[in-house]
Backbone as CSV, one residue per row, in Angstrom:
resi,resn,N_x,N_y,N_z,CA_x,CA_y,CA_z,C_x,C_y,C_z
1,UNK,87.675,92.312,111.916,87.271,93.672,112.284,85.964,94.011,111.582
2,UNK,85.035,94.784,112.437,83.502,95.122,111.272,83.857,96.419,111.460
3,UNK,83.626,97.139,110.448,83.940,98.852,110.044,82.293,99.147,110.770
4,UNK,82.325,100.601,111.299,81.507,101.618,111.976,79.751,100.801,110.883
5,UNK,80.234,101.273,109.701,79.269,100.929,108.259,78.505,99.461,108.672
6,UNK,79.089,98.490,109.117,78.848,97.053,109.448,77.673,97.130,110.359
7,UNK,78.161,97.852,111.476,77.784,97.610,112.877,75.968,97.210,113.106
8,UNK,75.078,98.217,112.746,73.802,98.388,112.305,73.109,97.750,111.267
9,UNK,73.472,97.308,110.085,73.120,97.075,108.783,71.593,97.270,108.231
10,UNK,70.691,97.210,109.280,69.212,97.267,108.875,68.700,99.505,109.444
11,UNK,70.443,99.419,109.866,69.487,101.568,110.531,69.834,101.903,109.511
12,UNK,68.237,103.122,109.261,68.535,104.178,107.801,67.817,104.924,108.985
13,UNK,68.536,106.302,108.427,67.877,107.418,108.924,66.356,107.277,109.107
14,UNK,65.766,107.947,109.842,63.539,107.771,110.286,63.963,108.604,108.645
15,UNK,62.369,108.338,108.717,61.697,109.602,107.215,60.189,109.392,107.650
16,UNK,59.955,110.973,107.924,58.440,111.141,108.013,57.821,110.357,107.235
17,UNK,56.589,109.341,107.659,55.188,108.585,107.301,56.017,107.310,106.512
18,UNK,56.983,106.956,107.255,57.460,105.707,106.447,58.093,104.564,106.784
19,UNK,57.362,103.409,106.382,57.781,102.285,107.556,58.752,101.204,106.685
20,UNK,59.613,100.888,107.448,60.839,100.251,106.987,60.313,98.706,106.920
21,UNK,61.030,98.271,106.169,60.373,96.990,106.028,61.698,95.591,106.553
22,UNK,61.597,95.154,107.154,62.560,93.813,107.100,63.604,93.184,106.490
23,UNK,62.417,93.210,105.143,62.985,92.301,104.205,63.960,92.720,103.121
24,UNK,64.457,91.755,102.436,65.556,92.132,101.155,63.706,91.970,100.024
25,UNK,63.828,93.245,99.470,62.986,93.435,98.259,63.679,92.971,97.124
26,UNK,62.484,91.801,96.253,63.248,91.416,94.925,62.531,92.261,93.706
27,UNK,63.936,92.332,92.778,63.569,93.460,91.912,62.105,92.176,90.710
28,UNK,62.035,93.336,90.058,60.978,92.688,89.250,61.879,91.946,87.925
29,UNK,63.071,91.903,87.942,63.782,91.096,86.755,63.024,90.091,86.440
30,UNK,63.076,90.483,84.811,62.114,89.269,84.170,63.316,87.662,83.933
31,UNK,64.557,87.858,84.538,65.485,86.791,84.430,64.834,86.037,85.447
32,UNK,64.968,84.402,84.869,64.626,83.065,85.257,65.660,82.609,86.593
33,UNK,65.021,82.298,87.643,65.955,82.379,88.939,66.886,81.196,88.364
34,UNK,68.287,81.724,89.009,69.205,79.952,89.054,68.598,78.468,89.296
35,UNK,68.640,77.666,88.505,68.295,76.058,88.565,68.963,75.516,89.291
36,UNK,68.662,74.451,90.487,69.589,73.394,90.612,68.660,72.024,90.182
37,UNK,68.867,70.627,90.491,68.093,69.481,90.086,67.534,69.643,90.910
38,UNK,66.184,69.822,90.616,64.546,69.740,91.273,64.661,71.112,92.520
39,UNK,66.029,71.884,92.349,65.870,72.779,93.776,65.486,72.336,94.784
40,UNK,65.496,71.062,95.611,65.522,70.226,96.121,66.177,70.861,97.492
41,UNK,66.221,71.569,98.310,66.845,71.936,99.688,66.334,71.541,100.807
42,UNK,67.226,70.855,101.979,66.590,70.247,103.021,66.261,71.722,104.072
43,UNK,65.339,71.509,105.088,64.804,72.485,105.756,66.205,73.381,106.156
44,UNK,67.115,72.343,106.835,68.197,73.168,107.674,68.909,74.393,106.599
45,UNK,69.092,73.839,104.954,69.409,74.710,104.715,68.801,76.091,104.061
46,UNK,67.502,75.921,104.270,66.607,76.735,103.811,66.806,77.945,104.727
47,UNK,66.650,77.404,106.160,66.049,78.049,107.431,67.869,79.225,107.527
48,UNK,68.705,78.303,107.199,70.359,79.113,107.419,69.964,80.085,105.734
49,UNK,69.651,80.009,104.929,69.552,80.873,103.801,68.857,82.366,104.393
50,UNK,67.407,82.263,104.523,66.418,83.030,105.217,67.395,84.065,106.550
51,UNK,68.055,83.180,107.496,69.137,83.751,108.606,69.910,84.836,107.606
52,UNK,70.326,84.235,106.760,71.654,84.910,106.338,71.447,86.230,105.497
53,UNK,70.357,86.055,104.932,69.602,87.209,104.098,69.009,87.938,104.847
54,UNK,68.822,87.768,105.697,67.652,88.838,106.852,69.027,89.578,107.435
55,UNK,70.420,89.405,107.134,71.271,90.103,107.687,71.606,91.439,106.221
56,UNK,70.915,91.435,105.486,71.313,92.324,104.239,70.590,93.947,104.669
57,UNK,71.074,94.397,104.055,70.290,96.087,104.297,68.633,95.927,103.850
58,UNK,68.049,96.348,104.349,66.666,95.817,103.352,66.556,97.236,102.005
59,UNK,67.474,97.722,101.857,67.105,98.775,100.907,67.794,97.957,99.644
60,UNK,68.449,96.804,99.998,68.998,96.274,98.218,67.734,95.365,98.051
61,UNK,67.765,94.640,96.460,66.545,94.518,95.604,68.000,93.364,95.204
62,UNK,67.869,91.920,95.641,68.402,91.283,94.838,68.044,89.392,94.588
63,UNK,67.549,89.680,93.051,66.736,88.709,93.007,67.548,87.418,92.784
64,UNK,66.358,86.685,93.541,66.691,85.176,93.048,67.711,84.940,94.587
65,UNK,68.152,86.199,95.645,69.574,85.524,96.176,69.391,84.664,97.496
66,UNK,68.114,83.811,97.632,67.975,83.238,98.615,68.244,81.804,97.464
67,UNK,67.835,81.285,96.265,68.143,80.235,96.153,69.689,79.935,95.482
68,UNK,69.948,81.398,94.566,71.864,80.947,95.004,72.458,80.352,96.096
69,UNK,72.354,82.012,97.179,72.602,81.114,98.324,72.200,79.700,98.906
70,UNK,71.697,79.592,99.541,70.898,77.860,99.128,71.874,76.929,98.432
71,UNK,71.905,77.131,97.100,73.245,76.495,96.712,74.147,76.090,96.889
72,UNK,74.633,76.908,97.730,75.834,76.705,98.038,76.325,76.336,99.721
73,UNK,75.409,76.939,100.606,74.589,76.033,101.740,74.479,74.376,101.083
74,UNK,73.836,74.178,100.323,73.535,72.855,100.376,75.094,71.898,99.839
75,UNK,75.862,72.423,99.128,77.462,72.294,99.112,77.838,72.071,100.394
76,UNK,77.581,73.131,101.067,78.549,72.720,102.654,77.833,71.649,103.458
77,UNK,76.403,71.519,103.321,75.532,70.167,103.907,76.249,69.325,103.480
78,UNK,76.719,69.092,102.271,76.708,68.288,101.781,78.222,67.099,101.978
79,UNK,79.515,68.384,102.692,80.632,67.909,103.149,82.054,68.273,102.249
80,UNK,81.409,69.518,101.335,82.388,70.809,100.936,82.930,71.507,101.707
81,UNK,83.640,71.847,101.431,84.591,73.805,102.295,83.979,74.613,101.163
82,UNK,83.348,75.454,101.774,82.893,76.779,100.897,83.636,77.558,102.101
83,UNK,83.922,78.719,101.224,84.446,80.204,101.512,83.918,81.309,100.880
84,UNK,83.849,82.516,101.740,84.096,82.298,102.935,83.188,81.625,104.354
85,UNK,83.541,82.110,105.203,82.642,81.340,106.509,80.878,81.598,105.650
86,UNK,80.019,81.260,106.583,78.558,81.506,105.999,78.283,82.688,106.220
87,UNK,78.546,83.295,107.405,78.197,84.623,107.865,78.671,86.030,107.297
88,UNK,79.663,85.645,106.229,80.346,86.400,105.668,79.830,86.653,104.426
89,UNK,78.988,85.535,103.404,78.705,85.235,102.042,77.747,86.899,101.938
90,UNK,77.023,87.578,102.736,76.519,88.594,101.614,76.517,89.687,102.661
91,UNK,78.293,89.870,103.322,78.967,90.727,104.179,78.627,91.818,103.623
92,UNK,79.123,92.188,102.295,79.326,93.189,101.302,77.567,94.352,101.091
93,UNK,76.759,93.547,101.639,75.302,94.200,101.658,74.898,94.423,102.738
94,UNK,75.455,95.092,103.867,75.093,94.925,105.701,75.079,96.511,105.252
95,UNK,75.819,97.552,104.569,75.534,98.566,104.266,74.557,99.224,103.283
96,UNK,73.859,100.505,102.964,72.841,100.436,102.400,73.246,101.317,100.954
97,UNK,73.055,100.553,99.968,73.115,101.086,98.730,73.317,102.783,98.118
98,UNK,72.258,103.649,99.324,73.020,104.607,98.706,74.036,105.421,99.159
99,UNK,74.813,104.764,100.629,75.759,104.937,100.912,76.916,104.306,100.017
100,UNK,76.684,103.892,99.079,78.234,103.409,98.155,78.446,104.469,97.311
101,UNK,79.998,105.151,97.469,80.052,105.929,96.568,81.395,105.352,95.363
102,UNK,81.980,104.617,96.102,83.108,103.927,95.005,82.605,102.452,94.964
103,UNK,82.927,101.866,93.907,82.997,99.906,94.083,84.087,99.258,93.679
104,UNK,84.458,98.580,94.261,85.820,97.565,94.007,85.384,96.212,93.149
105,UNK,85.783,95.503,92.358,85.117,95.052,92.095,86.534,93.821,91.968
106,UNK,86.336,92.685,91.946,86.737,91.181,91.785,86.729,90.430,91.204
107,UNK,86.910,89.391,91.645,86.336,87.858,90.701,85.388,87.005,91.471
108,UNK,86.417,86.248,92.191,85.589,85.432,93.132,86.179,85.787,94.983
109,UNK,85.986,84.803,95.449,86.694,85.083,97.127,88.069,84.069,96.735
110,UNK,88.841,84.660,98.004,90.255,83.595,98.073,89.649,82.379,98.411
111,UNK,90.468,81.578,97.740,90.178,79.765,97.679,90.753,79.266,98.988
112,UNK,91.840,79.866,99.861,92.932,79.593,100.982,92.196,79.538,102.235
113,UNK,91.961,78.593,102.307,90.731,78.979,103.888,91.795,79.705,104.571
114,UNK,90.958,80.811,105.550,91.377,81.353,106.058,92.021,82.592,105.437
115,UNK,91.519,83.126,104.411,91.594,84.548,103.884,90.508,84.989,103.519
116,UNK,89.232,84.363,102.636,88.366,85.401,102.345,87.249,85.545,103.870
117,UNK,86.962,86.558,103.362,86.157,87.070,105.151,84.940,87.975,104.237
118,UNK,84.526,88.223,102.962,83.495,88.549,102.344,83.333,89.894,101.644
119,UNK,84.617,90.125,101.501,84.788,91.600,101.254,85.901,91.442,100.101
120,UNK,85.394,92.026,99.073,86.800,91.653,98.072,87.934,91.895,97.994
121,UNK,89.065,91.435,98.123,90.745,91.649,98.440,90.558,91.763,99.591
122,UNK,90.072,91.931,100.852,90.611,91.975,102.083,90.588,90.690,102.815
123,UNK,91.805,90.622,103.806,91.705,89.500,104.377,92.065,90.068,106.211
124,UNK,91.657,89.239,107.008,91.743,89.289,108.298,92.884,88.124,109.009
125,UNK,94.060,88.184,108.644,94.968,87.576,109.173,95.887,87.756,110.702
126,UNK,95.963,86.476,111.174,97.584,86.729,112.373,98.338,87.775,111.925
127,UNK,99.173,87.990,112.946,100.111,88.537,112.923,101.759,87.308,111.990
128,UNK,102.148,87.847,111.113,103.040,86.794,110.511,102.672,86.376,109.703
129,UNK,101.379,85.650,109.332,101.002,84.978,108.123,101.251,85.743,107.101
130,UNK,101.324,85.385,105.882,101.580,86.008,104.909,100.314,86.743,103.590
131,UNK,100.205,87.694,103.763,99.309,88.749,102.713,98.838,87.228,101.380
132,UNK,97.455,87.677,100.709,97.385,87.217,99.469,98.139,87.445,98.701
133,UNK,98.736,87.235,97.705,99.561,87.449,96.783,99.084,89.057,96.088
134,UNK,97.227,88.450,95.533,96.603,89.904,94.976,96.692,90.808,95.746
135,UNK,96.512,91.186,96.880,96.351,91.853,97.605,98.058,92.770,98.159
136,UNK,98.948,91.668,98.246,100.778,92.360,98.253,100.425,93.210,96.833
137,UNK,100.184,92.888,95.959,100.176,93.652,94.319,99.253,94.774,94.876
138,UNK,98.303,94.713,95.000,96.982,96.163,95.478,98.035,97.300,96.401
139,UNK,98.388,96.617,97.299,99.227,97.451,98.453,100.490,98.147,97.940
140,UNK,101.527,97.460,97.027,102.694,98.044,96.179,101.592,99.250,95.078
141,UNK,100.698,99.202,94.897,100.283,100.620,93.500,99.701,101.191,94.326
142,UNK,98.968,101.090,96.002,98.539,101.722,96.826,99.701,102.647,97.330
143,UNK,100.862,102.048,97.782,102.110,102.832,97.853,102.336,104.155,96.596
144,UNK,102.717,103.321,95.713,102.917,104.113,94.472,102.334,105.403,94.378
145,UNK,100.857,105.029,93.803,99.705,105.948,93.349,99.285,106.863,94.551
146,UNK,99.498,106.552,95.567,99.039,107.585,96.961,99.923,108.351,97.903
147,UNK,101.543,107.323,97.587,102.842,108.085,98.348,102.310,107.754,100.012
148,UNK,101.317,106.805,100.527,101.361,106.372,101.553,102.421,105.140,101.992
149,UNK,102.586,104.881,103.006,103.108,103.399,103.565,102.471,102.691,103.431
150,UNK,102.960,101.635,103.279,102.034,100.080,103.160,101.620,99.871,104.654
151,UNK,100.585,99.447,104.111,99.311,99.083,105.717,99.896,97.778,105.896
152,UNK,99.825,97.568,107.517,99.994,97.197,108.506,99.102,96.260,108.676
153,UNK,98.109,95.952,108.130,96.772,94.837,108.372,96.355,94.695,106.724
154,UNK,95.995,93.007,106.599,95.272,93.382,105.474,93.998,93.435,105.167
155,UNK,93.587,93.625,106.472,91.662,94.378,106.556,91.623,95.339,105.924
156,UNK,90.787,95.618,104.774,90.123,96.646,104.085,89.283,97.298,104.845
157,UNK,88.577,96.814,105.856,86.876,97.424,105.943,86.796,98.718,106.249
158,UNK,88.197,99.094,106.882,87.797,100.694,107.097,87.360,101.601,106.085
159,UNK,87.609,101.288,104.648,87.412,101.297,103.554,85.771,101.705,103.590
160,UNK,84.949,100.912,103.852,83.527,100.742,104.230,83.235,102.349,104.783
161,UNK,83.700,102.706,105.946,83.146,103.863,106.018,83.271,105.392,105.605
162,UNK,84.024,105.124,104.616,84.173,105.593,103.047,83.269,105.608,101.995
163,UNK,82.768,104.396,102.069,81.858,104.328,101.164,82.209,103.666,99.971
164,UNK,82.939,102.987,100.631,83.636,101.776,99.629,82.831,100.825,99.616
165,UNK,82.152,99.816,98.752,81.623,99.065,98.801,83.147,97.587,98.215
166,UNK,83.006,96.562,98.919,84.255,95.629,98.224,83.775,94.487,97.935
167,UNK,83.178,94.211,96.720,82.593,92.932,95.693,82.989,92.182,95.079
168,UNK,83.305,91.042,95.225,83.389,90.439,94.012,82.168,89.417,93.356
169,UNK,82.581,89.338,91.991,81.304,88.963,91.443,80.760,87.988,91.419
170,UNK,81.435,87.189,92.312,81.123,85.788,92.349,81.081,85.006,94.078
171,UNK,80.353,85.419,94.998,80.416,85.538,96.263,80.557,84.102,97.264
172,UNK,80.866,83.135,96.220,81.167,81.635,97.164,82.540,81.347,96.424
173,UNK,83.220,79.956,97.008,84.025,79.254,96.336,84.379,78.162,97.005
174,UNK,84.594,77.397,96.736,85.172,76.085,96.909,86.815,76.202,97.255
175,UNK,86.522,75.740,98.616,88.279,75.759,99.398,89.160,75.112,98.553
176,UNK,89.993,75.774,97.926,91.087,75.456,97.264,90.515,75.867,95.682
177,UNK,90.075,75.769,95.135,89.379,75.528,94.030,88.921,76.934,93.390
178,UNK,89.927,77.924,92.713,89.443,79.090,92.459,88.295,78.669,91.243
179,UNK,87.391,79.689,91.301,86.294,80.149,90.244,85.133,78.745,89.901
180,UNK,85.156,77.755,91.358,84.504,76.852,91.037,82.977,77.331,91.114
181,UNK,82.474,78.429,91.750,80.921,78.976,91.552,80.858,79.462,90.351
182,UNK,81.176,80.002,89.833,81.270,80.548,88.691,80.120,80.527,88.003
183,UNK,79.212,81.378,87.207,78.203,80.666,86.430,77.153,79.802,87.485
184,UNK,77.083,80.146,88.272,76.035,79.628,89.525,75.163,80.297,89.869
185,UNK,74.996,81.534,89.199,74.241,81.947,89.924,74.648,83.784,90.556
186,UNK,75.569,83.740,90.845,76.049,84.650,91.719,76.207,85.926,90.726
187,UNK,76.675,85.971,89.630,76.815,87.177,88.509,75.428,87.574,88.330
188,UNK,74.092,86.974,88.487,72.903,87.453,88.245,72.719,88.628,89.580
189,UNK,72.851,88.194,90.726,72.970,89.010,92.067,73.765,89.924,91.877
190,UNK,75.103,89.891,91.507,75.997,91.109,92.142,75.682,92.038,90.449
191,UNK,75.062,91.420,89.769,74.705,92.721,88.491,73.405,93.521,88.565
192,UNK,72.429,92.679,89.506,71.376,93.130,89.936,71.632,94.654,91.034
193,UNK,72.676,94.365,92.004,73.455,95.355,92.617,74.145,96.115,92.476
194,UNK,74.895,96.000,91.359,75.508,97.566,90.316,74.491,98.206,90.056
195,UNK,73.571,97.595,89.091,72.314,98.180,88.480,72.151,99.268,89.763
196,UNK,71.409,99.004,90.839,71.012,99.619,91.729,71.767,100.838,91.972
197,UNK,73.287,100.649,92.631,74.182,101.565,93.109,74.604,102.581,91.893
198,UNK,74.312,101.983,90.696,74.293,103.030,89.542,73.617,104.333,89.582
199,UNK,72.629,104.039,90.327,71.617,105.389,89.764,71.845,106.593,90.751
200,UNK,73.208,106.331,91.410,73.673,107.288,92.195,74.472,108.154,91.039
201,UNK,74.603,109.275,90.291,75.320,110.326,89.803,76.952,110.267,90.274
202,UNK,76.621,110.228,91.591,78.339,110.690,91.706,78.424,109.878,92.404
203,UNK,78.772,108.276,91.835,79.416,107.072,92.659,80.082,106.563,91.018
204,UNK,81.209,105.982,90.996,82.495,105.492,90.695,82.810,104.276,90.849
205,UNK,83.479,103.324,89.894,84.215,102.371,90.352,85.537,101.745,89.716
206,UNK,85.870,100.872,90.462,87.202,100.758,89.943,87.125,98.953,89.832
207,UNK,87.435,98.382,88.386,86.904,97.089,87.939,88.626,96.561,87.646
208,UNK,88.580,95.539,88.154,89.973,94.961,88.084,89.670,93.463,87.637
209,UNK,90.061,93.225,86.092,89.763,91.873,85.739,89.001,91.892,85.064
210,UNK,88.415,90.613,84.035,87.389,90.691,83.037,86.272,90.662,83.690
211,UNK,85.889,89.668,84.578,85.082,89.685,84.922,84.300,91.380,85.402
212,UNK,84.686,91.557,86.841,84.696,92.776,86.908,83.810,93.778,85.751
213,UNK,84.725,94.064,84.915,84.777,94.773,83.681,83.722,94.613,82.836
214,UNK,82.747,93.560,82.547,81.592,93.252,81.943,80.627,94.021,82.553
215,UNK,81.002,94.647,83.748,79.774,95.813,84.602,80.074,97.076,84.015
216,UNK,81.025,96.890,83.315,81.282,98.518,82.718,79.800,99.102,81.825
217,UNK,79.547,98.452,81.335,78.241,99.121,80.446,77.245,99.659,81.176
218,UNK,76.784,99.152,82.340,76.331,99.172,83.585,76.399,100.439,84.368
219,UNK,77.693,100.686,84.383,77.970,101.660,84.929,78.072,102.755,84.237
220,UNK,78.558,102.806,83.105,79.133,103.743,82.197,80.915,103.842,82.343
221,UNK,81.171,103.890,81.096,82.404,103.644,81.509,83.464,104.684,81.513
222,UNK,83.053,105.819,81.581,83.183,107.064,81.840,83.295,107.521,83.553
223,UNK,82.737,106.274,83.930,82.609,106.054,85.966,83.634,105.176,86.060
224,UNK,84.215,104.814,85.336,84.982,103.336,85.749,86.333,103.662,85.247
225,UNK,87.204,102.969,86.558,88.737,103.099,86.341,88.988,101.025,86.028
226,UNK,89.579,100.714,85.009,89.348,99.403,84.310,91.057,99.073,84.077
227,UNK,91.281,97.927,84.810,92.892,97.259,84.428,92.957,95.896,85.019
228,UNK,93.909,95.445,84.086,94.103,93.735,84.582,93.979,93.806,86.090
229,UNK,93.637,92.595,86.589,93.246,91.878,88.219,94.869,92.167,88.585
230,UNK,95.416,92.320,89.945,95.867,92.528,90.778,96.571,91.052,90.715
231,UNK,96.220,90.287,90.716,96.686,88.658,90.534,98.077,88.615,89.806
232,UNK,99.258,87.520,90.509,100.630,87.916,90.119,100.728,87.087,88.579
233,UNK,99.363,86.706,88.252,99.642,86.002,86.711,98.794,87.305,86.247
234,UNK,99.078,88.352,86.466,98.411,89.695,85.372,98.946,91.101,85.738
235,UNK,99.122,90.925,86.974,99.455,92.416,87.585,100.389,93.199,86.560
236,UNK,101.577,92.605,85.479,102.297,93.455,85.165,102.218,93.632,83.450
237,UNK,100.705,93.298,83.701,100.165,93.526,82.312,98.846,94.950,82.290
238,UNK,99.137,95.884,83.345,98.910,97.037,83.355,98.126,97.154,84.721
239,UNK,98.103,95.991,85.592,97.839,96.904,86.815,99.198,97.650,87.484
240,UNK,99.636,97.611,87.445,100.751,98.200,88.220,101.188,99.492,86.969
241,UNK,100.717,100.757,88.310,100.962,101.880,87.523,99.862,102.570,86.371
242,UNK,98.517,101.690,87.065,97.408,102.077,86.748,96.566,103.371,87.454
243,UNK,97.104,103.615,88.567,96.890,104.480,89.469,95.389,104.754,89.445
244,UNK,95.076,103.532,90.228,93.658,103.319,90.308,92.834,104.757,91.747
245,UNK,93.023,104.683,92.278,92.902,104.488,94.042,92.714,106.803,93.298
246,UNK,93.881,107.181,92.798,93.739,108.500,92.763,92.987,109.057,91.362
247,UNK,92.579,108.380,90.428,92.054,108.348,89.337,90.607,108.347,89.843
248,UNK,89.889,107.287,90.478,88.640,107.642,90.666,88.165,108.180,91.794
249,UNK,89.310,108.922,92.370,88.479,110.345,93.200,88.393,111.322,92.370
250,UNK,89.289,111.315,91.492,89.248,112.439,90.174,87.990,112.716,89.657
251,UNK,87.385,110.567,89.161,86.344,110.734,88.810,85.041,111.361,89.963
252,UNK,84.792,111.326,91.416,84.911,111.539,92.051,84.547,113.048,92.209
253,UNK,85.276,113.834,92.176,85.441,115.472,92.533,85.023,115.541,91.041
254,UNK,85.473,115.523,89.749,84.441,116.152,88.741,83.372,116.074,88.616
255,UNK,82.631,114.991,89.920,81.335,115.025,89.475,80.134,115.231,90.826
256,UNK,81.485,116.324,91.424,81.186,116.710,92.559,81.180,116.643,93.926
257,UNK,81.790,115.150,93.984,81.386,114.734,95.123,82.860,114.616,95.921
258,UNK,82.846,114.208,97.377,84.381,114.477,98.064,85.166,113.027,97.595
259,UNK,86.476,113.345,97.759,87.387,111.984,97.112,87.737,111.031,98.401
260,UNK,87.689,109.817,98.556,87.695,109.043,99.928,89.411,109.452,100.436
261,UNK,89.232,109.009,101.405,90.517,109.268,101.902,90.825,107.792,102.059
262,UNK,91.894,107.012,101.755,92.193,106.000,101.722,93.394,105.541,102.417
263,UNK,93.849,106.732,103.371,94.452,105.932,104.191,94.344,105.017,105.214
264,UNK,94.969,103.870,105.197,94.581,102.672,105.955,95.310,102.694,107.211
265,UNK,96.115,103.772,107.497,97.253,103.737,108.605,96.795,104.197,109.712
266,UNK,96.001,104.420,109.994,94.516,105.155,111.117,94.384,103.982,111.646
């Protein structure tokens, strides 16, 4: 499913005397782009990098993310399973920065081919297959903390036109193989992109996991609702009954702004 937010990714409102530009703008970070040996990329996967980035909002600023990506392109040249699909790897940026008013935040994507789709915790499954594990845990404190029913799909994206942004910090992985990007590259990008969505006043987030949680300074942590990952080797070491989901509309409405509505049963 692509949420309303998806559909467009490059329309921003006109603004008198001002011309939109194409491209993903890189910030001026004085950080040294990701290394690989000799950065060495054959054309095909250059030319699919360039494709895949020209699908980003051009209002984010994120450096270095054509030769991450690249990276990990050249993994799948190479006769890897990366996840998720390619078209999915920088899903999470088709909307424009200062439309995020909450952030979800992650680790990496599901390792299970056939669950991550580029959006953090959500997955796009059959009918029957069975939920991520993290994600059954998200949906039981979604119950809890909101007094809704458990959703019926485990697509998030409606989420999106909310103003949910859904990240995790580490935007490839190796099929089967949790947290094999890790340190690749990808934490320089998605911190480059907090930075940004920060300088919104009344945007919020909710950090689940260590990883995650190292953006707290970032954010301030006075914006941030912070508890173990959702994952059934942590969940009952204080996510559950963290009451994430109604806590940072709280944060949210004190700081002026409207609280998302998060029902998924629409």
């Amino acid at each position: 499913m692509v949420s309303r937010s998806e559909q467009n990714p490059n329309h921003r409102p006109a603004q008198q005397g001002r011309v939109v530009q194409p491209a993903v703008r890189h910030s001026q970070s004085q950080q040294r782009p990701p290394r690989t040996a000799g950065e060495q990329f054959s054309e095909a996967v250059k030319r699919r990098a360039e494709e895949l980035v020209a699908q980003i909002h051009p209002d984010w600023e994120l450096p270095h993310v054509h030769i991450v990506l690249a990276k990990a392109l050249a993994e799948a040249e190479a006769g890897q399973r990366i996840l998720p699909a390619q078209e999915n790897i920088l899903r999470a940026f088709r909307v424009p920065p200062s439309e995020v008013r909450v952030l979800i935040v992650g680790q990496d994507p599901y390792p299970t081919p056939g669950h991550a789709v580029g959006l953090s915790f959500s997955a796009e499954l059959p009918q029957g297959v069975p939920y991520p594990k993290s994600l059954v845990n998200i949906f039981t404190e979604y119950e809890q903390d909101l007094g809704l029913s458990r959703p019926q799909s485990a697509d998030l994206s409606p989420w999106l036109d909310q103003g949910v942004m859904l990240l995790n910090r580490v935007l490839t992985v190796r099929a089967g193989q949790a947290g094999s990007h890790r340190n690749g590259g990808w934490e320089q990008i998605t911190e480059a992109a907090v930075r940004q969505i920060s300088e919104n006043p009344q945007f919020a987030a909710i950090l689940w996991g260590r990883p995650a949680q190292q953006l707290a300074p970032i954010i301030g942590k006075e914006r941030c609702v912070m508890s173990p990952h959702p994952s059934p080797l942590s969940a009952y070491r204080g996510f559950f009954g963290s009451k994430p989901f109604s806590r940072v509309n709280q944060i949210l409405v004190d700081r002026g702004a409207d609280p998302v509505d998060w029902d998924l049963s629409r």
